[in-house]
N, C-alpha and C positions, 0 to 999 in steps of 0.2 A: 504493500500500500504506500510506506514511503518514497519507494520508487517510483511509482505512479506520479505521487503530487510531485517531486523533483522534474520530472520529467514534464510535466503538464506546465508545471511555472518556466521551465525553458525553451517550453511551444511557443509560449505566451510574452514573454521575452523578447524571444525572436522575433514578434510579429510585429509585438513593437519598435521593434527596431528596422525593420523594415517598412513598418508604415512612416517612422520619420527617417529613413531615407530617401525615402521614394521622389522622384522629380515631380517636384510641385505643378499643375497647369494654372498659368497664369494669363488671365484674359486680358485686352485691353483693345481700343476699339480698333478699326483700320482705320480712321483716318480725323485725326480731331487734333492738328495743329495748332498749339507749339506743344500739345502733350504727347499725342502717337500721330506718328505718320510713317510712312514707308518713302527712307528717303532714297530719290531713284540714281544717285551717283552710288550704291552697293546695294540697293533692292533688298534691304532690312529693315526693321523698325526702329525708329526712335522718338525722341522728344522727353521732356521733362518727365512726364509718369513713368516714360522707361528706365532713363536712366536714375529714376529715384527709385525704383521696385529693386531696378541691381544692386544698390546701395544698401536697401535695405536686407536684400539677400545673402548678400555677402557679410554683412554686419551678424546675422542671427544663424549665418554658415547654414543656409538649403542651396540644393540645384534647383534650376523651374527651366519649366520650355513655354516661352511668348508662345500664347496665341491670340493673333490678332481676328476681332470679328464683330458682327455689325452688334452697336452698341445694346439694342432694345433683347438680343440673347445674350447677355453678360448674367442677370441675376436669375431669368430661369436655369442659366447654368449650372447657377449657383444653389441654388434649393435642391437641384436633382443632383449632385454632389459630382457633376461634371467636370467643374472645377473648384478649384482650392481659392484662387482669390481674385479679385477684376479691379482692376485700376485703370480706369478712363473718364476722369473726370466727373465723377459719380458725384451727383450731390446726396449729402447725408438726409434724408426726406422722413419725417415718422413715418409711411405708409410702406415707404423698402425697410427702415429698419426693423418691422415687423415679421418680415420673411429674409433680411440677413443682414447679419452684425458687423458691423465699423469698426474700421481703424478711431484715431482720434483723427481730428481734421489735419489736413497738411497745405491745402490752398482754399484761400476764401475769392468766392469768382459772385458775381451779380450778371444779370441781361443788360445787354444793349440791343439800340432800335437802329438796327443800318437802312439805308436807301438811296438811289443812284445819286449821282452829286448833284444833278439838276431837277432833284426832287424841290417844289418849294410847296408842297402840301403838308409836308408832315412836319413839325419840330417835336413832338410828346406822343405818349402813350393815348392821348387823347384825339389825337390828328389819324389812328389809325382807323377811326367809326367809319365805318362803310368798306373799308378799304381788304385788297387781299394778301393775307399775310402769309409769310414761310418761315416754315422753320423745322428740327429735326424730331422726327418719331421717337415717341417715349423717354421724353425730356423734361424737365420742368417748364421748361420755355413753355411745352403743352399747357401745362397749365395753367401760367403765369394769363396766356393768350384767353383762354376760357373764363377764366376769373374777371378780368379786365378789361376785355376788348371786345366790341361788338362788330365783329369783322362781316364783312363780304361775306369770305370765305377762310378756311383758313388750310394750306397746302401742306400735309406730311410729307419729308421727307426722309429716308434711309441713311442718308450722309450728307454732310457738309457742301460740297463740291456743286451735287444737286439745287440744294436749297439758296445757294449763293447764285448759281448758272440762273435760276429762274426769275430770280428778281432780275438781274442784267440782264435777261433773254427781255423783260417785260412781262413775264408771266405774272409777276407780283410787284407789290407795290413798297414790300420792306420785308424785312429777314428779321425776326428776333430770337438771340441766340446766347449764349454764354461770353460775357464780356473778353475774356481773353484769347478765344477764338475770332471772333468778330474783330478786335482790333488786331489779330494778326492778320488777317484775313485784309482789312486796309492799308497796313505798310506793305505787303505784298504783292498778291495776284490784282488787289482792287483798288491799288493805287491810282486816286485819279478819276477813279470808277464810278467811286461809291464813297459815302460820307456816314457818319453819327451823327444820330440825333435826340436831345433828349438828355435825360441822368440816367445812372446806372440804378434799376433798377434790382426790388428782392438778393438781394446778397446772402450769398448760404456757401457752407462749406463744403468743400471734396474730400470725399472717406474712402480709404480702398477697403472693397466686400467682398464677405469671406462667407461660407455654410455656418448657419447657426449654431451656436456651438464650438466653433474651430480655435483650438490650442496657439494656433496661429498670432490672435487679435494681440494679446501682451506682449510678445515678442514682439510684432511689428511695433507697437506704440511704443515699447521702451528702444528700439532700433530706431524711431522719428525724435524720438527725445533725443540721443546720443548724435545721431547726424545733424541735430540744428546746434547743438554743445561745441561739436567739434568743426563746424563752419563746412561741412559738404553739402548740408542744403543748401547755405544761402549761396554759394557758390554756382552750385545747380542751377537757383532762382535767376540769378543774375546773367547766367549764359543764355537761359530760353528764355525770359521775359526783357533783360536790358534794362531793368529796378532791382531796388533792395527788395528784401522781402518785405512789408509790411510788419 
């Protein structure tokens, strides 16, 4: 019988120990600049939430394999235990963290209202009544727009690129989106293009999401504590955004 339980507690052991070796799957979206994007000079991912997941990976010593994918299957991922943790700019919402548990915040981001530059309709959240808005599937912005705005219409999108392409195609009349997409999104591709308008809007924090439950959540948050101590966040910060952190 001793033998037994010796034996049984070294199954048991082992499994553990193989469940925390095991390569973590780590989500994060395909394309939501300056956090993940697939940069096309090595056709890999990066941006701020990647190089901060490695950071913090390497800090609490797991392997993980990125997988990059469209943002609105991150947290059903997550609940069927598909994946281990999602970092894409998630905002920490009561209504997700009911179905999966948060890091502590690590970026606080609000909405902005974009619109071509020759817009002179809109300057506020107010100017957008009647109008037709875009923006991305299974965001807050959804909501923001529903709560607030008595649109036209209002245009789902799957990804960024879309919902940007439509407003300069003229399919819409303004994008409302996560502030530090939206303004990368005007030093860049839409310089010239397209304008801000308005304040920044509901400001909330970004949490990376993990299965309810997951052993995972303290490590990470004591790994966010130690990187902001020893100056590789703000480092981090300072490369993708071009400010201190806040």
């Amino acid at each position: 019988m001793k033998k037994i339980i010796i034996l049984a507690a070294v199954f048991v052991m082992a499994l553990s120990t193989t469940a925390m070796a095991k390569k973590l799957i780590v989500a994060c979206d395909t394309n939501f600049p300056p956090f993940e994007f697939k940069d096309p000079a090595t056709g890999t991912h990066t941006g701020f939430d990647v190089e901060l997941w490695d950071a913090v990976a390497k800090e609490i010593g797991v392997e993980y394999q990125l997988q990059p994918m469209d943002f609105n299957g991150i947290i059903p991922g997550l609940q069927s235990g598909q994946l281990d943790v999602g970092i894409a700019g998630m905002t920490i919402k009561p209504e997700r963290a009911k179905v999966v548990d948060f890091s502590d915040g690590y970026y606080t981001a609000g909405l902005l209202i974009l619109v071509n530059s020759d817009n002179k309709d809109v300057a506020d959240v107010a100017g957008l009544k009647g109008k037709v808005v875009a923006t991305k599937l299974g965001t807050t912005s959804v909501d923001f727009v529903k709560a607030n705005v008595k649109t036209k219409e209002t245009k789902l999108f799957p990804n960024n690129d879309a919902m940007f392409m439509e407003l300069m195609s003229g399919g819409a009349d303004a994008v409302i989106f996560d502030s530090p997409v939206v303004s990368d999104f005007v030093r860049k591709a839409g310089q010239g293009k397209v304008k801000i308008v308005g304040p920044v809007y509901q400001g909330q924090p970004y949490g990376m999401g993990f299965p309810k439950g997951s052993a995972l959540v303290p490590r990470v948050n004591k790994a966010l504590s130690t990187l902001r101590e020893n100056g590789t966040y703000r480092n981090l910060y300072v490369k993708w955004f071009g400010t201190e952190p806040k």
